[in-house]
N, C-alpha and C positions, 0 to 999 in steps of 0.2 A: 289416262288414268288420273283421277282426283288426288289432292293429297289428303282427302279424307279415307281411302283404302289401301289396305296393307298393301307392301309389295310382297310378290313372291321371296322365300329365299331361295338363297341357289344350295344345291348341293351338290354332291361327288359324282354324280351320273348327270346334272344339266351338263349340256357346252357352255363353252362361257368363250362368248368371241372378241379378239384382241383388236378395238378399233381401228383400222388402217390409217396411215399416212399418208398426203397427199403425194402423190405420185409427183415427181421432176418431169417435166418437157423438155422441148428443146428451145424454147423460153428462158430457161435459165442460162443461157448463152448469151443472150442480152443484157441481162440483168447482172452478170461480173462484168460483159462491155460496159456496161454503166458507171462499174465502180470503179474499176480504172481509167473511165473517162473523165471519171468524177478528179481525180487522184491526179492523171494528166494537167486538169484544168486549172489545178491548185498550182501543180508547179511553173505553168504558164503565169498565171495570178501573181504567183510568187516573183516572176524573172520581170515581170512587169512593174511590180513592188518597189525592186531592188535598182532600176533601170529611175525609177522617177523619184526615187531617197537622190540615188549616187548623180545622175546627168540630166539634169532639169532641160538644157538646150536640145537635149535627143529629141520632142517634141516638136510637132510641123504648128500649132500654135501656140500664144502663151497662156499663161493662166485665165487669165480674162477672156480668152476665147473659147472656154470651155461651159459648157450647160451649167455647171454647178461650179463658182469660181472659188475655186479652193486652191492654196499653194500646193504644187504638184511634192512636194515631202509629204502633206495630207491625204493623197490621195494612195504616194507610195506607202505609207504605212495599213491604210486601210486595203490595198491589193494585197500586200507582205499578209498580212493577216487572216483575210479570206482563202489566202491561198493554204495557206497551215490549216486552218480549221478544213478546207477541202478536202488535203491531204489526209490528212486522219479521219475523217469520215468515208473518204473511200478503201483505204483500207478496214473501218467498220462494215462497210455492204458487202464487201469479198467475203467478211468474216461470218455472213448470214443477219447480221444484230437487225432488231427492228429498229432502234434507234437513229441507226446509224442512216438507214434507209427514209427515216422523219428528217432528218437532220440534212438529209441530203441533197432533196429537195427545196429545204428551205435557203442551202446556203446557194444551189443553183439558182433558183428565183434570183437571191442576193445578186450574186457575180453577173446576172445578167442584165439587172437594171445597172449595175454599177459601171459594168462596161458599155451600156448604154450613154449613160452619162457622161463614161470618156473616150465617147467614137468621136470626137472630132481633132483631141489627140494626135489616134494613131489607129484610125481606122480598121486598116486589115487584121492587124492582130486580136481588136477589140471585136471584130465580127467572127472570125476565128474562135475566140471563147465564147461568141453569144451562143454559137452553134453549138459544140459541145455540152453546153450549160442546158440548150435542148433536145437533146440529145440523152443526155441523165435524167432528166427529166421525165421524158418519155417511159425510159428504162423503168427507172425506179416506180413510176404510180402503175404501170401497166402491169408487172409482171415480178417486181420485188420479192412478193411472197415466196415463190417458188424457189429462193436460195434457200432457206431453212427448214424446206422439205425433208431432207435428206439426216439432218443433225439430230 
């Protein structure tokens, strides 16, 4: 139909049919594992934060032997940090937000170059959060939408 001809109207005797919602799968089982992996990840992020402010010797090397030579207080404020901004954005994807689901991804990306960067550190734990990180990842672009199905 053009927008140069009239639409019908409706009246008392047309139907008038109420759009549906997208149906929930069982995809959406994913997609909250995502957010509380997401949420998980942060507070790993966080203990890792908290672990390179407070005991700089916990570390198998020094600063200088890491990719990106920063005093490990720099690096703990920036894990401290990602891990908070995780944490509340994976209670955002539980809570259906699309935002929270943009966001979520973005800061997994983050955490996962970032533990990149300090796998020579402290290895297993930094591999530990790469996974995770894709893992939400996954979650979140593949099947996201389907939390706010239902709302």
């Amino acid at each position: 139909m053009s927008d140069t001809e009239a639409r019908p109207a409706y009246t008392a005797d047309a139907a008038y049919e109420v759009p549906r919602r997208a149906e929930r799968t069982a995809w959406v089982g994913l997609v909250v594992f995502g957010g509380v992996m997401l949420a998980l990840s942060g507070g790993f992020q966080m203990m890792q934060g908290f672990v390179a402010i407070l005991r700089d010797e916990y570390y198998y090397v020094t600063r200088d032997g890491l990719l990106i030579t920063m005093d490990y207080t720099a690096w703990g404020w920036t894990h401290l940090g990602l891990g908070l901004i995780a944490v509340g954005t994976g209670i955002g994807v539980l809570a259906g937000q699309m935002w929270a689901r943009v966001l979520g991804i973005i800061v997994a990306v983050l955490s996962a170059l970032v533990n990149l960067a300090f796998l020579s550190a402290y290895p297993i734990w930094s591999t530990i959060i790469i996974a995770t990180d894709v893992l939400v990842i996954y979650a979140l672009t593949m099947h996201g939408s389907e939390v706010k199905a239902d709302r």
